[in-house]
DSSP file (Angstrom, degrees, kcal/mol; ACC not computed):
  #  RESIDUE AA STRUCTURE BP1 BP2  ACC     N-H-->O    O-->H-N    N-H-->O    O-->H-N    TCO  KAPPA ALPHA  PHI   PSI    X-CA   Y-CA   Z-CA
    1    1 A X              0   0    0      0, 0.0     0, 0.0     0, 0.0     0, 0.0   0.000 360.0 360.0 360.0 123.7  123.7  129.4  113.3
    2    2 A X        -     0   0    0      1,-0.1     3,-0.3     3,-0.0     5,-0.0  -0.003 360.0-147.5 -39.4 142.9  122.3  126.0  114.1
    3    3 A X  S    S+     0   0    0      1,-0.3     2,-0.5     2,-0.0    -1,-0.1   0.908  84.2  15.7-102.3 -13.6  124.4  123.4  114.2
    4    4 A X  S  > S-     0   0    0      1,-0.1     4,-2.6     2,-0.0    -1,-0.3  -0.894  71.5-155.8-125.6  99.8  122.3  120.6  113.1
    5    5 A X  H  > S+     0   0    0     -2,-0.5     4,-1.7    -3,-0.3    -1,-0.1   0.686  84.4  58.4 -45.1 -10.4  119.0  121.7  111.4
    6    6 A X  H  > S+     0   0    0      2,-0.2     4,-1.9     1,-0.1     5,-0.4   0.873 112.5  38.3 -84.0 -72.5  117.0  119.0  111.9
    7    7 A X  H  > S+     0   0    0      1,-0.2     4,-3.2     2,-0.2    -2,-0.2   0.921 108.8  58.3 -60.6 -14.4  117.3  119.0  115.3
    8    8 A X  H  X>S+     0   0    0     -4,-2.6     4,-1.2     1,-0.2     5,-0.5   0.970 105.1  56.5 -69.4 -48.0  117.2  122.8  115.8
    9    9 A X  H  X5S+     0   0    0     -4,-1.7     4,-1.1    -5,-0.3    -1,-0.2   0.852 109.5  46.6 -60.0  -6.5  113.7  122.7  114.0
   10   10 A X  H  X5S+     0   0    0     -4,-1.9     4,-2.4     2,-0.2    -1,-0.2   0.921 111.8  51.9 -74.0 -42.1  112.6  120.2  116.7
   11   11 A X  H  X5S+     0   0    0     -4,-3.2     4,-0.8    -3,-0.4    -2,-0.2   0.774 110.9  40.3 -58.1 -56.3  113.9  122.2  119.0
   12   12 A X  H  X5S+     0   0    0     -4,-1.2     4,-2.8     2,-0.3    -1,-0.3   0.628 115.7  60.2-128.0 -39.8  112.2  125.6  118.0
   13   13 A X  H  <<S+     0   0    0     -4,-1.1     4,-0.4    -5,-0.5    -2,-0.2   0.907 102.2  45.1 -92.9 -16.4  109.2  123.3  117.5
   14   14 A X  H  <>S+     0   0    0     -4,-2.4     5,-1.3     2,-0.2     4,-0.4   0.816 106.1  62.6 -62.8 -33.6  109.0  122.0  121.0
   15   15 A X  H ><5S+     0   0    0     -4,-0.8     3,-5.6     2,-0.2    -2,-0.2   0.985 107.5  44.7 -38.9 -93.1  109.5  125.8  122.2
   16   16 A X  T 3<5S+     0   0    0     -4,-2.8    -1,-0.2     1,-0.3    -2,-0.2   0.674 106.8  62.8 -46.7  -6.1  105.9  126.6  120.2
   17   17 A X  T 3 5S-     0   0    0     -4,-0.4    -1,-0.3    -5,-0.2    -2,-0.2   0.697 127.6-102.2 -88.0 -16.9  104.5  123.4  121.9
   18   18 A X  T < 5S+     0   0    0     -3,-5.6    -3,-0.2    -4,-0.4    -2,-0.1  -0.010  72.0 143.3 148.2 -67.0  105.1  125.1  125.1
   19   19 A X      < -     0   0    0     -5,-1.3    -1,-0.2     1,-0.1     5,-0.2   0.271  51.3-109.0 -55.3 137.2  108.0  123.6  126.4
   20   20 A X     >  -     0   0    0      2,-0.1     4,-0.7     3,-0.1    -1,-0.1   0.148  32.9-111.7 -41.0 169.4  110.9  125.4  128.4
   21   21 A X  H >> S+     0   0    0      1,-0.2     3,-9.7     2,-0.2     4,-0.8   0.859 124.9  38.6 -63.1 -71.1  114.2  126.0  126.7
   22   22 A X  H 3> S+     0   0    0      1,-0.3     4,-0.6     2,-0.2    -1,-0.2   0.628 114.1  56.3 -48.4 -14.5  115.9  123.1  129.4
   23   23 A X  H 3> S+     0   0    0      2,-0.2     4,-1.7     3,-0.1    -1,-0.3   0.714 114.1  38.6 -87.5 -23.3  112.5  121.1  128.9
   24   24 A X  H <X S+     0   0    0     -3,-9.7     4,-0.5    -4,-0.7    -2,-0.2   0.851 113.2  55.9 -95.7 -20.6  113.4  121.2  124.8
   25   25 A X  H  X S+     0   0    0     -4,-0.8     4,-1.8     2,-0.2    -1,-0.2   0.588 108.6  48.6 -79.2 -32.1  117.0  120.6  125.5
   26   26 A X  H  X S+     0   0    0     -4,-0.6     4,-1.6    -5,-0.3     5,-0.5   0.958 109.8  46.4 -90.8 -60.1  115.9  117.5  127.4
   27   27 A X  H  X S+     0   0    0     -4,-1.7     4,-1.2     2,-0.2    -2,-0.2   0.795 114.2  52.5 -51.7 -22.0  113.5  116.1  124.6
   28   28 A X  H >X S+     0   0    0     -4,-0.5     4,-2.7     2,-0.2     3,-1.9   0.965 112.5  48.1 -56.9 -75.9  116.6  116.9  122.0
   29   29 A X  H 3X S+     0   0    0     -4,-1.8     4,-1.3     1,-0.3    -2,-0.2   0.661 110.0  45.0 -25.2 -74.9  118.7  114.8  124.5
   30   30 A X  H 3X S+     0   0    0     -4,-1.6     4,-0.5     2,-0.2    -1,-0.3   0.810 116.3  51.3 -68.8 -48.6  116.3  111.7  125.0
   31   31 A X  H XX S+     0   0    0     -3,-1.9     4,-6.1    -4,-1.2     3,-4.4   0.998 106.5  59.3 -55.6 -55.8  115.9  111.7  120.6
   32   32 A X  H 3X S+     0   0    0     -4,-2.7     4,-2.2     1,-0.3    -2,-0.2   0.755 105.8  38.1 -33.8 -47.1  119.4  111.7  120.5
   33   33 A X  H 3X S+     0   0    0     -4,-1.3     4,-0.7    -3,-0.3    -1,-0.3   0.293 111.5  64.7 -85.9   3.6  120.3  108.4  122.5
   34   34 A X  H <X S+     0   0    0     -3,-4.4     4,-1.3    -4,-0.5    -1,-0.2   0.749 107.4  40.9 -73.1 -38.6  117.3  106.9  120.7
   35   35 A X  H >X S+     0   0    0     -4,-6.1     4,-3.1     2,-0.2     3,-1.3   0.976 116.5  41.7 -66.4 -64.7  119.2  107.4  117.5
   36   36 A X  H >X S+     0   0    0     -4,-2.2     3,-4.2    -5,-0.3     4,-1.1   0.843 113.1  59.4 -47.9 -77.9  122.6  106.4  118.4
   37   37 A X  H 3X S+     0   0    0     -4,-0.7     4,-0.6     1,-0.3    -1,-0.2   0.800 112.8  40.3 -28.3 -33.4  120.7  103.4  120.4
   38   38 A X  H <X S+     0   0    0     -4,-1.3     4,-1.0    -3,-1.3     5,-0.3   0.731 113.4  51.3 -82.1 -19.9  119.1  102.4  116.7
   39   39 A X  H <X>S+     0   0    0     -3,-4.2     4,-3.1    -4,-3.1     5,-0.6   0.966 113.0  47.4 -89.2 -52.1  122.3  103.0  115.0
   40   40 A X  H  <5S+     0   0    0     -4,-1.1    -2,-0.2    -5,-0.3    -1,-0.2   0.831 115.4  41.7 -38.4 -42.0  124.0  100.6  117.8
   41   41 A X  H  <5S+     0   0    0     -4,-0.6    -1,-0.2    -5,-0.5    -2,-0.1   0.979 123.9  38.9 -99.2 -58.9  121.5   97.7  117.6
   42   42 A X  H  <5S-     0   0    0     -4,-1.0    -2,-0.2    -5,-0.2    -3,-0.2   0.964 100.2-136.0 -57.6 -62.9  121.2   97.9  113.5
   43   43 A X  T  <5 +     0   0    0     -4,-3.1    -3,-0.2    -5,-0.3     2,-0.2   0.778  59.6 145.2  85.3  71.1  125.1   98.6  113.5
   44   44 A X      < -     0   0    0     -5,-0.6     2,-0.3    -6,-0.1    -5,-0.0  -0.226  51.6-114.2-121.2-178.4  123.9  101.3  110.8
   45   45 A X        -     0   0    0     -2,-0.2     2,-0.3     2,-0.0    -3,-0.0  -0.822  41.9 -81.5-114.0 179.0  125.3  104.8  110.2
   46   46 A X        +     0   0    0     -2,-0.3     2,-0.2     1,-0.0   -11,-0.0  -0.679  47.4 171.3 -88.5 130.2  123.3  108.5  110.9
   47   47 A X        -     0   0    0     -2,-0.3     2,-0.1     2,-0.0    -2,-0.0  -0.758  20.8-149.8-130.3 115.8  121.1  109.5  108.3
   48   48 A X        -     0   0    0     -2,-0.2     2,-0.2     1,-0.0    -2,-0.0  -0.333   6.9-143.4 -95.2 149.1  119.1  112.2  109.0
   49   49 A X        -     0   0    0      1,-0.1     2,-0.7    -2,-0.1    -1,-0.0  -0.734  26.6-122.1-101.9 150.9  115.2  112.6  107.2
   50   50 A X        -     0   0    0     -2,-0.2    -1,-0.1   -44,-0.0   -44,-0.0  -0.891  22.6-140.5 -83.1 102.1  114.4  115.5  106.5
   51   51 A X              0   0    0     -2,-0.7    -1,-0.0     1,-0.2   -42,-0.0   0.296 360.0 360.0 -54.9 172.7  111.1  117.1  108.1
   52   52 A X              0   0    0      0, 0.0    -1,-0.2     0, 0.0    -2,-0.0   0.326 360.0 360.0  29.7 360.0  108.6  119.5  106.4
């Protein structure tokens, strides 16, 4: 069981793009500290959108 769906469908959807598992693990990685870096700078909390 996922633990966060949003990101597992990114995850799963970088997989069909191609990407290795560690290659999808890394683009998870790099979203992640983009968020927390927007949540820092706004001084915001996480809300996560829901895709499709």
């Amino acid at each position: 069981k996922p633990r966060h769906p949003v990101f597992h469908a990114y995850f799963l959807r970088r997989i069909r793009e191609g990407k290795t598992k560690p290659q999808a693990l890394v683009c998870i990685m790099r979203r992640a500290v983009r968020i927390i870096y927007g949540m820092m700078k706004t001084k915001s909390e996480y809300r996560p959108y829901e895709t499709d």
